[in-house]
SERO-704696 format. One record per residue (C-alpha): x, y, z. Coordinates in steps of 0.001 Angstrom, whole numbers, padded with zeros to 6 digits, always signed. Example, Ala and Ser with C-alpha at 12.3 -4.5 7.8 and 13.67 -1.06 7.14 Angstrom:
% residues 2
+012300-004500+007800/+013670-001060+007140/
***
This chain:
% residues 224
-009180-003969+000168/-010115-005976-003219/-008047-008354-004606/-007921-009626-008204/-006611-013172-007158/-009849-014551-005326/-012856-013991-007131/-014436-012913-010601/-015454-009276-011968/-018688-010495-011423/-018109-011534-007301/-016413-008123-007132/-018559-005868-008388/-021145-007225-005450/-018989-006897-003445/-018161-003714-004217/-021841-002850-003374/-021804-004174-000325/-019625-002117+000851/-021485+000597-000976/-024880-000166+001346/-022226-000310+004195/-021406+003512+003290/-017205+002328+003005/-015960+004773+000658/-012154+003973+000469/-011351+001166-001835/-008004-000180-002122/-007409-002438-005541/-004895-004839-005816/-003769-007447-008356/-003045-009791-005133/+000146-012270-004535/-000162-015381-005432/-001294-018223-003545/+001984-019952-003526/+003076-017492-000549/+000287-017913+002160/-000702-021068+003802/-002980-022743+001106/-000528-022864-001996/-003089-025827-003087/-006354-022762-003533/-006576-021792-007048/-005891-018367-008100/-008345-016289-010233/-007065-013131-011546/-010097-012376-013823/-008351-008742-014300/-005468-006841-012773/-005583-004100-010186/-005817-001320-013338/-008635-002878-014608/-010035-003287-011499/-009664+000378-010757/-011362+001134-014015/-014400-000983-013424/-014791+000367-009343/-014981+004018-011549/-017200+003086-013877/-019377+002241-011379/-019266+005150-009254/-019117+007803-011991/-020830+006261-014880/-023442+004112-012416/-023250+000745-014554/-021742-002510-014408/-018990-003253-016512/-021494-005664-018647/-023466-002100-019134/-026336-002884-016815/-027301+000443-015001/-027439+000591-011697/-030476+002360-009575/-027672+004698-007924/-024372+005491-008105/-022061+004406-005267/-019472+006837-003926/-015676+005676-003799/-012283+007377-003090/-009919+004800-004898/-006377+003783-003997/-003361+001635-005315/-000770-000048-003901/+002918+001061-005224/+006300-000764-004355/+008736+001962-005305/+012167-000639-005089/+011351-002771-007321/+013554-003347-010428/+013600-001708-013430/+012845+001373-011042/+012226+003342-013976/+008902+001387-015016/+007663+002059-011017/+006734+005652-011932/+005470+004613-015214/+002956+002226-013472/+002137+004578-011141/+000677+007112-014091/-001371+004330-015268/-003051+003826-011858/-003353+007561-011416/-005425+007232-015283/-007514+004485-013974/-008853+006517-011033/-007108+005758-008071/-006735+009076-005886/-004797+007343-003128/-001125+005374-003044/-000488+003391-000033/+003484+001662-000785/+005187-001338+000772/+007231-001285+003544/+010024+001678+003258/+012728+001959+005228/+015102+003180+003090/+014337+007110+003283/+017513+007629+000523/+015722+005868-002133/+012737+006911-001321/+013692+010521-001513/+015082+009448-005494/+011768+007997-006389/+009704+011192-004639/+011567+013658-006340/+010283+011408-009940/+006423+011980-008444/+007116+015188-007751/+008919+016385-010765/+006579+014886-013379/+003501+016301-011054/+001681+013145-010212/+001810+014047-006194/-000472+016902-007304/-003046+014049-008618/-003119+012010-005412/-002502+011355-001740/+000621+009400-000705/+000831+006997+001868/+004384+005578+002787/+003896+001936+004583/+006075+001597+007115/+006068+000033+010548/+007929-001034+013977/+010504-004084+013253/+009991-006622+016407/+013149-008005+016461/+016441-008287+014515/+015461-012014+013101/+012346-010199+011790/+014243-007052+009962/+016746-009999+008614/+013459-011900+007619/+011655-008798+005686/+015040-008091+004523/+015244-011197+002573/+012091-012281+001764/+009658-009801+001349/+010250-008847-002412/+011464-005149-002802/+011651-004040+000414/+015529-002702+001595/+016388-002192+004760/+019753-000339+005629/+022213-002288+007335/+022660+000470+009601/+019127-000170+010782/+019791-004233+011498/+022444-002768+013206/+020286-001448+015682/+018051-003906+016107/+021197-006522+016776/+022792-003990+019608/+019227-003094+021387/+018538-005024+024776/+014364-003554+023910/+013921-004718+020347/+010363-003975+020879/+010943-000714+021856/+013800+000196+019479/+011582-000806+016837/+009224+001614+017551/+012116+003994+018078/+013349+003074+014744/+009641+003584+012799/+009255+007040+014591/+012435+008262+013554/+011522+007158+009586/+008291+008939+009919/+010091+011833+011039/+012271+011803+008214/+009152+011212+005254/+007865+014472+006701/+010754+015863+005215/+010064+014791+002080/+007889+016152-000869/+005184+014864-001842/+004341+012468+001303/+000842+013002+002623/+000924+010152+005248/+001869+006873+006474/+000252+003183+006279/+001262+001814+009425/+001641-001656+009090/+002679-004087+012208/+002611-008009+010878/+002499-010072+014580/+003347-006856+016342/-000001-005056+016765/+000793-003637+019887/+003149-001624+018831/+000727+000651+016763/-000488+002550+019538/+002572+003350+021200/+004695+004123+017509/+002033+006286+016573/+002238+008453+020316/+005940+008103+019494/+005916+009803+015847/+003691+012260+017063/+001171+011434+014299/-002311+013445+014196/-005174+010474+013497/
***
């Protein structure tokens, strides 16, 4: 993962060959939240470019071998670039719009925020599909097992476009296992995405509740 908010072009693009002589291949680019949500809101952001520009300069590098001053390089590292996408948030309309401009930059990969909501996902899909920018890249839904009904009232509220159903809290409030309903919960979504057009994967994502990769992943089924 790259970020936009820590350091300069300059930082990233040695970065990004480090990870290059490391033979990593999949680069994620990212604008980057601000500071003012993690637990130094006194660092200093950077944001010497955005995550498009960002995705520009990573291809330049691997397809035109140069720096983005115009300095050649001696080879040409190999990356598979991706983009984050957060389909629910308003104007909804602009999502798909930003999405094409990623897909122009270079990334061949979407990996989403947290979706539980398989109804508007399904809306936003059938935009991908229809306008044919699921045949341009893979797309990963992110998704993952809630730990308890405080934390699906938590990401609820304050993790910025992310909806979770009522019907879902619901759950979580009745289970004596939230643990395990959780799980039960994430396996049943992923169940559901394969359903849906133009879904290559999931990004399983478990904030605090790492241990409940293994067994939602045996639950779902999933191939890794």
């Amino acid at each position: 993962q790259m970020s936009c908010r820590d350091r300069n072009r300059i930082a990233m693009q040695g970065e990004l060959l480090g990870a290059a002589a490391l033979n990593i291949k999949n680069v994620l680019c990212l604008t980057g939240d601000g500071v003012q949500t993690g637990d130094h809101p006194e660092a200093k952001s950077v944001f010497d470019m955005d995550s498009i520009n960002l995705l520009k300069m990573t291809r330049t590098m691997a397809h035109e071998g140069r720096f983005l001053s115009g300095r050649k390089l001696e080879s040409k590292p190999k990356f598979f670039l991706g983009a984050a996408a957060n389909p629910f948030v308003p104007p909804y309309d602009f999502r798909p719009l930003r999405l094409k401009k990623k897909i122009d930059a270079g990334a061949k990969f979407i990996q989403t925020q947290f979706c539980y909501d398989p109804n508007l996902l399904k809306k936003y899909m059938k935009y991908i599909v229809d306008s044919g920018l699921s045949e341009k890249l893979y797309f990963l839904v992110g998704i993952g097992p809630i730990k308890s009904e405080k934390s699906a009232k938590w990401i609820q509220n304050k993790l910025f476009g992310t909806v979770i159903p009522e019907s879902l809290i619901h759950r979580m409030e009745q289970t004596k296992d939230p643990i395990q309903e959780g799980i039960n919960i994430c396996a049943d979504l992923i169940e559901e995405f394969r359903e849906i057009p133009g879904i290559n994967g999931v990004h399983l994502m478990a904030p605090r509740n790492l241990a409940a990769i293994a067994p939602t992943v045996a639950k779902a089924g999933i191939k890794i």
